[in-house]
C-alpha positions as CSV (number, residue, x, y, z in Angstrom):
1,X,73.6,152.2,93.6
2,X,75.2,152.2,90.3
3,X,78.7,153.8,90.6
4,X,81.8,151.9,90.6
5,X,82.8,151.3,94.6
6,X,86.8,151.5,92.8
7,X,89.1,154.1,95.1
8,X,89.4,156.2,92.5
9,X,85.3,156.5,90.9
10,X,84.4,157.0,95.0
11,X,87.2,160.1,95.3
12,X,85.8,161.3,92.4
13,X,82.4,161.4,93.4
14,X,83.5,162.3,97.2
15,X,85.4,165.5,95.9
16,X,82.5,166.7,93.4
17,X,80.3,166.3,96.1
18,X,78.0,164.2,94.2
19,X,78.1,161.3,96.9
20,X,79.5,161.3,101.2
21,X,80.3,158.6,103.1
22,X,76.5,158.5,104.9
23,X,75.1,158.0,101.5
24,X,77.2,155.5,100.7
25,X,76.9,153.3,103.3
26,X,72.9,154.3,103.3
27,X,73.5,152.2,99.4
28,X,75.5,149.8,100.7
29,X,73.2,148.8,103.7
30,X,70.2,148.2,100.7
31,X,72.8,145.6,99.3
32,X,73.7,143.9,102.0
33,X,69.9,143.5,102.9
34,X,69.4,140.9,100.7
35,X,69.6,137.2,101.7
36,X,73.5,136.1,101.6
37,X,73.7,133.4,99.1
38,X,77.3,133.4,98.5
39,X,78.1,132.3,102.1
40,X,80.2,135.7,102.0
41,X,79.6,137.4,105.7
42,X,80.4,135.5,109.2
43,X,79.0,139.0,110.8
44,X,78.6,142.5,109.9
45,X,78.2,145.9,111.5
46,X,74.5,147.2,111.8
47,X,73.3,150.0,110.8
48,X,74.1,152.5,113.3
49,X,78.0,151.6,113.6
50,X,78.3,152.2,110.0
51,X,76.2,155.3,109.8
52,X,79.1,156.3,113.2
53,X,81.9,155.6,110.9
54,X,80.8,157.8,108.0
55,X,79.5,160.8,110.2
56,X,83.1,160.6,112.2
57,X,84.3,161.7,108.6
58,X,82.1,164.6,107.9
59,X,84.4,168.1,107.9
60,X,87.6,166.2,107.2
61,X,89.8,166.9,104.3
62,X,89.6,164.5,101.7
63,X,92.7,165.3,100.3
64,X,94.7,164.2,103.9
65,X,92.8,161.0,104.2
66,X,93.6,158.8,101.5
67,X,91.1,156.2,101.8
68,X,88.4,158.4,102.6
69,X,85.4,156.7,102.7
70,X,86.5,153.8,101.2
71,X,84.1,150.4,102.3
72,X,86.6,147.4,103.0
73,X,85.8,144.0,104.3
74,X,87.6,142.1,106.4
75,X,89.1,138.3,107.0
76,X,87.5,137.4,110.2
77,X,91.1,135.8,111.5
78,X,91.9,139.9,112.2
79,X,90.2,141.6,114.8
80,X,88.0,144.4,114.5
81,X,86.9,145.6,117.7
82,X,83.4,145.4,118.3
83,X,83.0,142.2,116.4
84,X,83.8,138.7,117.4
85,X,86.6,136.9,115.9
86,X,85.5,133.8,114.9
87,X,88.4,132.2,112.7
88,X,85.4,130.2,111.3
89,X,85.2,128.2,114.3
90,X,81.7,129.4,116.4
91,X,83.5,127.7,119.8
92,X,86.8,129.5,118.9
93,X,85.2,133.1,119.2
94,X,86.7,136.0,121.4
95,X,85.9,139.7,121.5
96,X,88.7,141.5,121.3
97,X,89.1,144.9,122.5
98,X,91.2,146.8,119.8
99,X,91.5,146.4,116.1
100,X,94.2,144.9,114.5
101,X,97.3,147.2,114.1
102,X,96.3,146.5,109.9
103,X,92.5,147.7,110.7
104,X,93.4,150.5,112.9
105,X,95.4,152.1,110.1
106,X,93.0,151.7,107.4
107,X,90.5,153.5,109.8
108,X,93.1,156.0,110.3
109,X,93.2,156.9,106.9
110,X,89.4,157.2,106.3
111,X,88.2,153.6,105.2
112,X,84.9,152.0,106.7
113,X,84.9,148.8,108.1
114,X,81.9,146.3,106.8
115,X,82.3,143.4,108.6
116,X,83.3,140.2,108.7
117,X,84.5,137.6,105.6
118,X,84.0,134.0,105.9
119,X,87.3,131.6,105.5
120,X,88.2,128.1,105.4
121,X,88.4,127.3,109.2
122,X,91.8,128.7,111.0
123,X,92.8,129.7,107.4
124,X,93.8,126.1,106.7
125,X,92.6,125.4,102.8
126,X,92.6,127.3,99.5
127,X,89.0,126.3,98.5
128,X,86.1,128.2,100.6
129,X,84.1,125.3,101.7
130,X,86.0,124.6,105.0
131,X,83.8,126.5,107.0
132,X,80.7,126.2,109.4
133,X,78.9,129.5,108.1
134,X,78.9,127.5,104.8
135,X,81.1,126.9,101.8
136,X,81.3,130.4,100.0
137,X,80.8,130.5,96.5
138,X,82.3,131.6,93.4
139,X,80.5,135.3,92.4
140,X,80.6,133.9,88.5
141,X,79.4,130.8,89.6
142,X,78.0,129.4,92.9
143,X,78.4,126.0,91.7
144,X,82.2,126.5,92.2
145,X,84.5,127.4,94.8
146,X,85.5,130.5,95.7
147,X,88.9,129.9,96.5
148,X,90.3,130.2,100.2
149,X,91.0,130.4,102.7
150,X,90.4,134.2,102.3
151,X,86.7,132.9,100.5
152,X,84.7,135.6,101.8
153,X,86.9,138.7,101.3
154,X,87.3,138.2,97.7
155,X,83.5,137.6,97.1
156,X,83.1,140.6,99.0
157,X,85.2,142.6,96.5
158,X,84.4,141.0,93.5
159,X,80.3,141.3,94.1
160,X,80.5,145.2,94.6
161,X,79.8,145.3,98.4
162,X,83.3,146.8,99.4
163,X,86.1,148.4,97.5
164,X,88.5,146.2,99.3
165,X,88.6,143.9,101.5
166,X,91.8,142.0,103.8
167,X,93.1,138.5,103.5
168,X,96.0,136.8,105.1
169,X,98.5,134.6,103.0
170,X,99.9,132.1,104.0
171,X,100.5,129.1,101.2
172,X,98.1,131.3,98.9
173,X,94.9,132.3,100.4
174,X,95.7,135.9,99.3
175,X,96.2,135.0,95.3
176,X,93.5,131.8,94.8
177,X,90.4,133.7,95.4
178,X,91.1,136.4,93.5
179,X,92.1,134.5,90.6
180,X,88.6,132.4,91.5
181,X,87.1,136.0,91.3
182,X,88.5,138.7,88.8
183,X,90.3,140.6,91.0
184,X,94.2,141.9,91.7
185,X,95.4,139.8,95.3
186,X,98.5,141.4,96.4
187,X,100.2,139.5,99.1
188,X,103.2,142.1,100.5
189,X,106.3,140.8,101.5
190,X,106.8,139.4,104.7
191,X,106.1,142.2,107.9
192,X,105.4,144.9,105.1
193,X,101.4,144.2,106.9
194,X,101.5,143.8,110.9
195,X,100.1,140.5,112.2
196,X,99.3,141.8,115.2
197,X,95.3,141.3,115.9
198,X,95.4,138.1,113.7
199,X,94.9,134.3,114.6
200,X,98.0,132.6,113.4
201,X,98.1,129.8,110.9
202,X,102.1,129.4,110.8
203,X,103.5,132.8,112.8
204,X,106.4,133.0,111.2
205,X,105.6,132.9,107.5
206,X,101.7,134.5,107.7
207,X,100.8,138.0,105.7
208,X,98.0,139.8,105.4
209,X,96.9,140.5,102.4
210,X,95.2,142.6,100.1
211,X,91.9,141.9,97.8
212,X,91.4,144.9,95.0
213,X,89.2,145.9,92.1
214,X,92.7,147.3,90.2
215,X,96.3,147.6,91.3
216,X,96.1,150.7,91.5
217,X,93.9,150.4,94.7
218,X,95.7,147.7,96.0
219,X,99.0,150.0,95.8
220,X,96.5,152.7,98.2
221,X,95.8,150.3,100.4
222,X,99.1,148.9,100.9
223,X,101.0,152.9,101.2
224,X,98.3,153.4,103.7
225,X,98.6,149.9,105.9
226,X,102.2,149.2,105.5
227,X,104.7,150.4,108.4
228,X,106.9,149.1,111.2
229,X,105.1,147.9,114.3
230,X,107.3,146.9,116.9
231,X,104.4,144.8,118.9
232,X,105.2,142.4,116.2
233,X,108.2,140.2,116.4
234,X,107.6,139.5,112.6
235,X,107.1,143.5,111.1
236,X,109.8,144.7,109.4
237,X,109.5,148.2,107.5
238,X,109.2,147.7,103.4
239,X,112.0,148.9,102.4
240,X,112.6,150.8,99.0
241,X,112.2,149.0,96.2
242,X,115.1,148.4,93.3
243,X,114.5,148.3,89.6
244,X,111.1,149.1,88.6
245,X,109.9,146.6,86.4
246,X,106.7,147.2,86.1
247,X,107.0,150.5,84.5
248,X,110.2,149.8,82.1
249,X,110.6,149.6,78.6
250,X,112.3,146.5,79.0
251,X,112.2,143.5,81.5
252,X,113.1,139.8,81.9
253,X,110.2,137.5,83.0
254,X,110.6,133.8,84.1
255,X,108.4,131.4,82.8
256,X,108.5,128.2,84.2
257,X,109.5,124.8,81.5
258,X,106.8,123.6,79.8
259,X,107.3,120.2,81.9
260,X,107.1,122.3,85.3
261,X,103.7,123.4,84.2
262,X,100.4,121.8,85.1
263,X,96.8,122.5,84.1
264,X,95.5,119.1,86.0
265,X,93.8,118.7,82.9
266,X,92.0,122.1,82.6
267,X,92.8,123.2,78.7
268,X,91.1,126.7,78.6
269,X,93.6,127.5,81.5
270,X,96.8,126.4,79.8
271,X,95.7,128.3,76.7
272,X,95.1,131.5,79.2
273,X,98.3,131.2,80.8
274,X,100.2,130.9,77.4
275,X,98.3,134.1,76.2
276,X,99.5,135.5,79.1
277,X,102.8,135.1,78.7
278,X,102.4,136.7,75.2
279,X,100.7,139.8,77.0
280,X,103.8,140.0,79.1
281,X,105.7,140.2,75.9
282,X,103.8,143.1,74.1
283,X,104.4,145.0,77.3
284,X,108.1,144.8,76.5
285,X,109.2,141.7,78.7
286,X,111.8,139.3,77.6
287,X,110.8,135.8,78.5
288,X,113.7,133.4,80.3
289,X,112.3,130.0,80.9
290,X,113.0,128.8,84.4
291,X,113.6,125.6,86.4
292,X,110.7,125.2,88.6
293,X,112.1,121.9,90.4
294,X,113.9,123.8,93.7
295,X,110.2,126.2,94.2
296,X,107.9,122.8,93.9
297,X,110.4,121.4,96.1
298,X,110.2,124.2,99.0
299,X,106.4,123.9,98.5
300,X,106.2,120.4,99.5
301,X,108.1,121.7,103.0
302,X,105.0,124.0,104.1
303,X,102.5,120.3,104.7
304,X,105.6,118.0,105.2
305,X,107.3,119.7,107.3
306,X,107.5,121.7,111.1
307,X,105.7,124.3,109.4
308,X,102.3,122.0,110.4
309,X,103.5,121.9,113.6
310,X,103.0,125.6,113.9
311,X,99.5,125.8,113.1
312,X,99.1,123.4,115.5
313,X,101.0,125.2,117.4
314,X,98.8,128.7,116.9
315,X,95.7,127.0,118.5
316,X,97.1,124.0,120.7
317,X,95.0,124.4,123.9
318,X,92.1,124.9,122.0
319,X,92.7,121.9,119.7
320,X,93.3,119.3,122.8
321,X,90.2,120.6,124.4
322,X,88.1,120.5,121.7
323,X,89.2,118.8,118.7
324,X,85.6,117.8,117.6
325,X,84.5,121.4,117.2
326,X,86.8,121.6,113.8
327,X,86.2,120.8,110.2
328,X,87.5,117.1,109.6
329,X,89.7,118.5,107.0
330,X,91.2,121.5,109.2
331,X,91.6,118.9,112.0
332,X,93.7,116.3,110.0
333,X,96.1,118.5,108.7
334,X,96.5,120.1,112.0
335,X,96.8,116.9,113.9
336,X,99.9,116.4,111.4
337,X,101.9,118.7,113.7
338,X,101.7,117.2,116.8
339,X,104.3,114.1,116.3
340,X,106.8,116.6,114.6
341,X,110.2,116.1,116.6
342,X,112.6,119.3,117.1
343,X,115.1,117.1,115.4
344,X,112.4,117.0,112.2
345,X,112.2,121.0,112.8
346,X,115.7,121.7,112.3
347,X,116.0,119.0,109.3
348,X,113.9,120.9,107.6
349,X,115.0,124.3,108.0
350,X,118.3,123.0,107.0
351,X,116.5,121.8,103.9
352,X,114.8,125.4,103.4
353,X,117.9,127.3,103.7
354,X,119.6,124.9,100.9
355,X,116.8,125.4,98.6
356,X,116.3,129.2,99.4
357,X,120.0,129.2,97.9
358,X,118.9,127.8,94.8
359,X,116.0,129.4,94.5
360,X,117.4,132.9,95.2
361,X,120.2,132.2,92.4
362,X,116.9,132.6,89.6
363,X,116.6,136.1,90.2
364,X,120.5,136.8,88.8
365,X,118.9,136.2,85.4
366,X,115.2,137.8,86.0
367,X,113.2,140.6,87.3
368,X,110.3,139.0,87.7
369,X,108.3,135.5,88.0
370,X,105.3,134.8,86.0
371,X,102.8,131.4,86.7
372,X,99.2,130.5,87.2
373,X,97.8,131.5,90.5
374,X,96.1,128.1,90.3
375,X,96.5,125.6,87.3
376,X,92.5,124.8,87.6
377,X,89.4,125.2,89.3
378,X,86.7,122.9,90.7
379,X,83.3,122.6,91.7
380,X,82.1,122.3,95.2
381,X,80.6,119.3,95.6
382,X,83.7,117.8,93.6
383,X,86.4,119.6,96.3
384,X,84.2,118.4,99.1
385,X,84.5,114.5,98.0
386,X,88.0,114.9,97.7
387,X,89.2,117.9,100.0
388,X,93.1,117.0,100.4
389,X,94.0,116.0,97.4
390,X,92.3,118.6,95.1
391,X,93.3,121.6,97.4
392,X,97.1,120.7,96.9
393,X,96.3,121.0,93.5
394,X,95.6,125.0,94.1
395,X,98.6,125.2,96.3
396,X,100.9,123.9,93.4
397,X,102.3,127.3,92.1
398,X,101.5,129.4,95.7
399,X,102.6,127.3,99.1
400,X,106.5,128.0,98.2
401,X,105.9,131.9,98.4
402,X,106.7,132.8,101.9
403,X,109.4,129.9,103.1
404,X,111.2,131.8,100.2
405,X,110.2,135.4,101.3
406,X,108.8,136.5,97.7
407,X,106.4,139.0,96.8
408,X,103.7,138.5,95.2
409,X,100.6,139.9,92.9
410,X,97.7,137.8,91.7
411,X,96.2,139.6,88.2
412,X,93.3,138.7,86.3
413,X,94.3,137.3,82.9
414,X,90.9,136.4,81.4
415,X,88.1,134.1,80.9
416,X,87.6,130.2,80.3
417,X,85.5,128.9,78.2
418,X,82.7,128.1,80.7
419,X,82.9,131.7,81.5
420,X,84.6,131.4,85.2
421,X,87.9,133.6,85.7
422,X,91.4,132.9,85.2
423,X,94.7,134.5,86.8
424,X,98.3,134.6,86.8
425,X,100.9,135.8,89.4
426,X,103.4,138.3,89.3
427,X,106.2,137.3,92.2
428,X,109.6,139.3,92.9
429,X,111.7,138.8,95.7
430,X,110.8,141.1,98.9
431,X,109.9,144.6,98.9
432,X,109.3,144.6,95.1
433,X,105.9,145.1,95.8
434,X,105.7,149.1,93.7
435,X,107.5,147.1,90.7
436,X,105.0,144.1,90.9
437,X,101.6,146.5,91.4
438,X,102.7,148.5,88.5
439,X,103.5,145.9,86.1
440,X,100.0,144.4,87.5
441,X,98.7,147.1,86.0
442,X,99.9,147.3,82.8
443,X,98.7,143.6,82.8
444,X,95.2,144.4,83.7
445,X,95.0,147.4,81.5
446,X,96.3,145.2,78.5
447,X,93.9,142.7,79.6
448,X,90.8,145.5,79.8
449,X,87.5,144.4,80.7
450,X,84.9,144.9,84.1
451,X,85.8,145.0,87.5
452,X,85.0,142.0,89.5
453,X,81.9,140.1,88.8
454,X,80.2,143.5,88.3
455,X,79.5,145.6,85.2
456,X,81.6,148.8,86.0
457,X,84.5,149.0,83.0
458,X,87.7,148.8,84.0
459,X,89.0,152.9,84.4
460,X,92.5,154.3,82.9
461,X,95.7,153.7,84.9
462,X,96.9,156.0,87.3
463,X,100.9,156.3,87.4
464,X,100.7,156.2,91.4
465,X,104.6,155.5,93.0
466,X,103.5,155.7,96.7
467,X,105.5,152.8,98.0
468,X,109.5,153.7,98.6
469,X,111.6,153.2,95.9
470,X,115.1,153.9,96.3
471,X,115.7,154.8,92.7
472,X,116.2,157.5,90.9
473,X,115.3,158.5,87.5
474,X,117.7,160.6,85.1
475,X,116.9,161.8,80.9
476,X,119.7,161.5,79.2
477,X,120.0,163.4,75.9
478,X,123.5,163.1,74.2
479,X,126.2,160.5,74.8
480,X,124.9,158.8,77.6
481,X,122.3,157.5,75.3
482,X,122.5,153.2,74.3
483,X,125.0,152.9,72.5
484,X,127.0,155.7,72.8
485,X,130.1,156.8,74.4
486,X,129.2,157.7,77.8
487,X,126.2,155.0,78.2
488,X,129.3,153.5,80.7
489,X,128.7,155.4,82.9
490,X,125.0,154.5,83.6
491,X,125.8,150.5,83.2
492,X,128.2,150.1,85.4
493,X,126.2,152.0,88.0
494,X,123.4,149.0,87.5
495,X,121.1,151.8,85.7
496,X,118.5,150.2,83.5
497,X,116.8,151.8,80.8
498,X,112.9,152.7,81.0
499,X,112.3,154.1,77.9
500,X,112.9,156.1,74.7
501,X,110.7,159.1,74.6
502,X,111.2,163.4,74.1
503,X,110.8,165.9,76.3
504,X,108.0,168.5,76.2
505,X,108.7,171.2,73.1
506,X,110.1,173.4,75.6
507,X,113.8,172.8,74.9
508,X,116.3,174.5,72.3
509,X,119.2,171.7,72.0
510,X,122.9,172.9,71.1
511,X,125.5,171.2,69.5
512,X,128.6,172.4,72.0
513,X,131.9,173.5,70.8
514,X,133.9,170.6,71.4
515,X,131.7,168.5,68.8
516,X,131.1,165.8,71.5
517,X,128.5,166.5,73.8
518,X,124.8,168.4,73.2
519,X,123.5,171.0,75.6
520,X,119.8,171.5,76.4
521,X,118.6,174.8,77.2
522,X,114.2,175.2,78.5
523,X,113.0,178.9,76.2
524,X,110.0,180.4,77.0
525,X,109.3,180.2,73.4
526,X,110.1,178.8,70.0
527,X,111.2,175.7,72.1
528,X,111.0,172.0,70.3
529,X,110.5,168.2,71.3
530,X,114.1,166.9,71.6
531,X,114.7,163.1,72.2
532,X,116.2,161.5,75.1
533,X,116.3,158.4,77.0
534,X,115.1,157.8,80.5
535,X,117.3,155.3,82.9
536,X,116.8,154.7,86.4
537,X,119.9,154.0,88.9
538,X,119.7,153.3,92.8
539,X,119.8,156.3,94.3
540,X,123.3,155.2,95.9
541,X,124.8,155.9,92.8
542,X,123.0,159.0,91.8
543,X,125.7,161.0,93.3
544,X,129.0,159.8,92.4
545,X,127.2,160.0,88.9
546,X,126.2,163.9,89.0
547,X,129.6,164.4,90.4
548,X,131.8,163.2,87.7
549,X,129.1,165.4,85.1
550,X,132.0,168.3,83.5
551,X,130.6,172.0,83.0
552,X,128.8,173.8,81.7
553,X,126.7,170.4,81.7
554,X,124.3,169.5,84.7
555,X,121.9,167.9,86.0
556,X,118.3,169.6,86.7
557,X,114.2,169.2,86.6
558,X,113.4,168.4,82.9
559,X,109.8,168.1,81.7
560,X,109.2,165.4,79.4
561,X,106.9,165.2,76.9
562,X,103.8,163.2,78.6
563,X,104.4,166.4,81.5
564,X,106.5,164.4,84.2
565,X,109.0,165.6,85.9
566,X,112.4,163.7,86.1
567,X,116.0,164.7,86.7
568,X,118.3,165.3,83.4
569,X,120.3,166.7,81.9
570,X,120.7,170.7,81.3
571,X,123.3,173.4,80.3
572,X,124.7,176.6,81.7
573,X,124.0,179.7,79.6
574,X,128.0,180.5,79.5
575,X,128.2,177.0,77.5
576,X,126.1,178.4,74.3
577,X,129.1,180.3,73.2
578,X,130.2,178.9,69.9
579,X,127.4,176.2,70.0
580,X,125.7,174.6,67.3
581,X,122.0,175.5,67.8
582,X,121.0,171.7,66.3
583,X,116.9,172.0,67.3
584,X,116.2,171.3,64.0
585,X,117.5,167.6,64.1
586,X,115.1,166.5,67.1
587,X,118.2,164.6,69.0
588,X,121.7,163.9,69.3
589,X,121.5,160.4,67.1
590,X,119.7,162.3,63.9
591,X,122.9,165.3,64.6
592,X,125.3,162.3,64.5
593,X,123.5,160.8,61.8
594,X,123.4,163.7,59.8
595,X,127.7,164.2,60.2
596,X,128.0,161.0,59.1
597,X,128.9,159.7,62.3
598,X,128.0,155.8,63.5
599,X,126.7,155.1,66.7
C-alpha cells in the first residue's frame, strides 16, 4: 500500500480504475494487522463488514458520491451501529442500534467506516492518556502525547490508516491532536455537525469535529456531513458564509499581544508561531494585534463554571452508581459539578453574555484570529504526574471557542527542533468555516511538506467553494476599479477586493464616447488580456448594484485569465459606435495614464 489515502489521490485512482473500494480495504486490513502500539483503536470492524461496505459501492457512480470510498475513523463517543460505544469507559458501553445522524451521512455519501478511536474518558482531557485502552501516543513520537480527547482519531489520520477520521470539540479536543499530529482539525461552528448519536460532554456547547490530511478534505467532509437535523435541539443549518478571507488578496488577522502569549517555556514553539504569523503576511494578511484578556477570561468559565455541571450532568446516573469505574482525573473534574447551585448557573451565564460582548466587538476590526493551537507539548509520563495542571496548559488558547460560538481550523505550521509537530489556529466567528478552510489552505500550501506522519508529499490545492457562501463575485474593469470614480459604489455596498488580475485574451476593450467609462466586448479572435479587479459583495447587494449599471454597460459571465468564471462587466454591441478601440493599453489605468489623467 503505497498511495496517498488523501480524498483527492483515492478519487483519482477510483476513477482511473487503478484501485476499488474492496482493494482498498483488502490494503488497509494488512495495516491494521499489525500489533497496535499507538493505543489508537478501542474496536474495529472485521473483515467481512468492511469487505460489505466496499462491495455495497460497486456499480455506483463515483461522480454522485462524493466520498466514495473514502476510509474514516471514528471518535468512539458517536455511535456506529454495530459497534459498542464505549466513551472509553468498558462499564459505560451500549450497543446502539443506528449510526449517528454525522455517520449515517458520511455513509450516505460513499465513505467506509473503520472503527473505533480511543479518547480521554467521556472526552474530558486534551492529552490522550485518560483512557483504559491505554494512553495513545504521538505518531512522531510515542514518548509523547497525542493530544485529546479525540487521541485516537487523529493518530488514526496522521499514521495513514484512514483518510479522515471524526472528533468532537468541546474546549479543543478537535484542534490539540492535530496540531500534536500534522494534520488540519476543523471544528465547525456550533450545530453545522448533528450531535445526535454522541455521548455528551457539555450538550450545549459540544461539536463534532473533523480530523484531515489537507483542508481541502476537511472542506469534503464537512459539505457532505453538515445539514439541519431537527432530532437535535442544538443543529442549526450553516448558513452562508460572508467575506471570504481565505481566498482574498487582502485580509486583517488578529494576533494576540506579545504579553497574552504563552509558550510555558517551549522556545522552538514561540519561534514557530512568530514564523507563522509572517506566513500569514506573505499571503497578503494585515496583522492587528489583539487584547486577549476578555477570551482567556471566557476560557476560565468552561472548568469554573455550570458548564462542569453539565458533564456531570451528561452521565449522572452512571456517575453515582459507579464512580470508581472512571479515570481519577475524569472523575475529579466531573465531581466538580455536582455542588454547582442554579444561582452559580445563572451568575455565570450573566458573566458569559458580558464577555461574549466584548469579545464579539474584536471582530469590527478583523476577519480573522490567529494563535497557537497549544503553546507546548509534553511527554507522557510528565502529563500523567501532573494531569490537571499541565492539561489546562493545552486548553489555554482553545476552551473559550464554543461559550463564544467561533469557528475554528487547526493548521500545521511546522516542526520543532526535536522534530515533533507544531500548529496554529485559524478562528472566525460562526459559519466562516469556507473562509477559514480556504485560508487553511493557503497556510498549508505555503507551509508545503508530507501529509501526516507519513511520506506522501503534500498535493496542489484545489479551489473547492462547496460550503454556502452568500457572496457574490463581480470583475470590474474601468471606473469601479480602487481608486477610481465609481469604486463608491462597491464600498459602500461592504464589497471587498480579492484581487488584481486580467481576464483571459479573449476580450477587445473600447474606450466609449463619453471619455469616462471602458466597454469590454469577448471576439472570437484577435482578442487580448485586459486588466480588471475582482470584488466580492453579499449577494444582498448584488442587485441594487446591477440595477443602478447605465447602458450599453452590463453585467455578464467574464472569463478570467486563470479560466474561472465570475460575473463582470460587458458592453452591448450598439455601445461601440464612436468608441475608442484602446486593446492596445491592456486596462483602463494605462488608457488614463496614457491621457495624462491621475487616478
Amino acid at each position: 500500500m503505497n498511495y496517498s489515502l488523501d480524498i483527492a489521490s483515492l478519487r483519482r485512482l477510483y476513477q482511473s480504475g487503478e484501485l476499488t473500494p474492496l482493494t482498498l480495504v483488502d490494503d488497509l486490513l494488512a495495516r491494521l494487522a499489525n500489533e497496535d502500539t499507538h493505543h489508537i483503536w478501542i474496536s474495529r470492524l472485521d473483515a467481512a463488514a468492511l469487505r460489505t461496505y466496499a462491495r455495497n459501492l460497486e456499480g455506483k457512480d463515483i461522480a454522485s458520491l462524493p466520498l466514495y470510498g473514502i476510509p474514516f475513523a471514528i471518535k468512539d463517543n458517536i455511535d456506529l451501529a454495530g459497534q459498542p460505544t464505549t466513551a472509553a469507559c468498558p462499564e459505560f458501553a451500549y450497543q446502539p442500534e443506528r449510526h449517528a445522524t454525522v455517520v449515517q451521512r458520511l455513509i450516505d455519501a460513499g465513505a467506509i467506516p473503520i472503527g473505533k478511536t480511543n479518547l480521554d474518558q467521556f472526552a474530558t482531557g486534551l492529552n490522550g492518556t485518560r483512557s483504559p485502552y491505554g494512553a495513545c501516543r504521538n505518531a512522531f513520537d510515542p514518548d509523547y502525547i497525542s493530544g485529546g480527547s479525540s487521541s485516537g482519531s487523529a493518530v488514526a489520520v496522521a499514521l495513514g490508516l484512514a483518510s479522515f477520521s471524526l472528533g468532537t470539540d468541546t474546549a479543543g479536543s478537535g484542534r490539540v491532536p492535530a496540531a500534536f499530529n500534522h494534520l488540519v482539525g476543523h471544528k465547525p461552528s456550533c450545530g453545522a455537525l448533528s450531535t445526535r448519536g454522541v455521548v455528551p460532554a457539555c450538550r450545549s456547547l459540544d461539536a463534532v469535529s473533523i480530523f484531515a490530511l489537507t483542508a481541502e478534505d476537511a472542506e469534503r467532509v464537512l459539505a457532505a456531513a453538515a445539514g439541519f437535523d431537527a432530532s437535535d435541539e442544538y443543529s442549526r443549518p450553516l448558513a452562508p458564509h460572508g467575506f471570504d478571507f481565505g481566498r482574498a488578496a487582502g485580509f486583517r488577522f488578529g494576533v494576540p499581544r506579545q504579553k497574552d502569549l504563552q509558550f510555558f517555556g517551549n522556545a522552538d514553539a514561540e519561534r514557530l508561531f512568530a514564523a507563522s504569523v509572517e506566513r500569514l503576511k506573505s499571503l497578503g494578511g494585515t496583522a492587528v494585534e489583539i487584547d486577549l484578556d476578555p477570551f482567556l477570561d471566557t476560557a476560565r468559565l468552561l472548568y469554573g463554571g455550570p458548564w462542569v455541571a453539565e458533564r456531570y450532568l451528561a452521565i449522572r446516573d452512571f456517575f453515582d452508581a459507579q464512580p470508581d469505574t472512571i479515570f481519577p482525573p475524569v472523575r475529579e473534574i466531573i465531581a466538580g459539578g455536582r455542588g454547582i447551585s442554579a444561582a452559580d448557573t445563572f451568575a455565570h451565564l450573566h458573566t458569559l453574555r458580558a464577555l461574549k460582548r466584548t469579545c464579539d466587538a474584536v471582530w469590527n476590526d478583523i476577519d480573522v484570529m490567529l494563535t497557537p493551537t497549544a503553546g507546548t507539548i509534553y511527554r507522557i509520563d510528565d502529563m500523567q504526574a501532573d494531569p490537571i495542571r499541565l492539561n489546562s496548559h493545552l486548553g489555554y488558547y482553545t476552551n473559550f471557542m464554543n461559550l463564544l460560538d467561533l469557528a475554528a481550523t487547526a493548521v500545521p505550521a511546522g516542526f520543532q527542533s526535536d522534530g515533533l509537530p507544531f500548529g496554529v489556529t485559524l478562528i472566525a466567528p460562526p459559519h466562516q468555516d469556507g473562509p477559514l478552510l480556504h485560508l487553511a489552505s493557503r497556510m498549508q500550501q505555503a507551509l508545503g511538506g508530507k501529509l501526516g506522519a507519513t511520506d506522501h508529499a503534500l498535493p496542489p490545492a484545489e479551489p473547492l467553494n462547496l460550503l454556502p457562501s452568500g457572496q457574490v463575485r463581480v470583475a470590474v474593469v474601468g471606473a469601479h476599479l480602487s481608486g477610481l470614480p465609481l469604486n463608491f459604489q462597491l464600498t459602500e455596498r461592504n464589497a471587498r477586493l480579492v484581487s488584481a488580475t486580467q481576464t483571459a485574451a479573449k476580450y477587445r476593450f473600447y474606450a466609449l464616447p463619453d471619455g469616462k467609462r471602458p466597454g469590454l466586448i469577448r471576439v472570437q479572435e484577435g482578442g487580448a488580456a485586459i486588466a480588471c479587479e475582482v470584488w466580492e459583495m453579499p449577494a444582498s447587494q448584488f442587485g441594487s448594484f446591477v440595477d443602478g449599471i447605465p447602458a450599453p454597460l452590463g453585467i455578464g459571465k467574464l472569463e478570467l485569465v486563470d479560466g474561472s468564471v465570475v460575473n463582470g462587466f460587458i458592453c452591448e454591441g450598439i455601445g461601440m459606435t464612436d468608441a475608442r478601440d484602446i486593446t492596445e493599453y491592456g486596462g483602463w489605468r494605462a488608457w488614463l495614464a496614457a491621457r495624462g489623467e491621475g487616478f
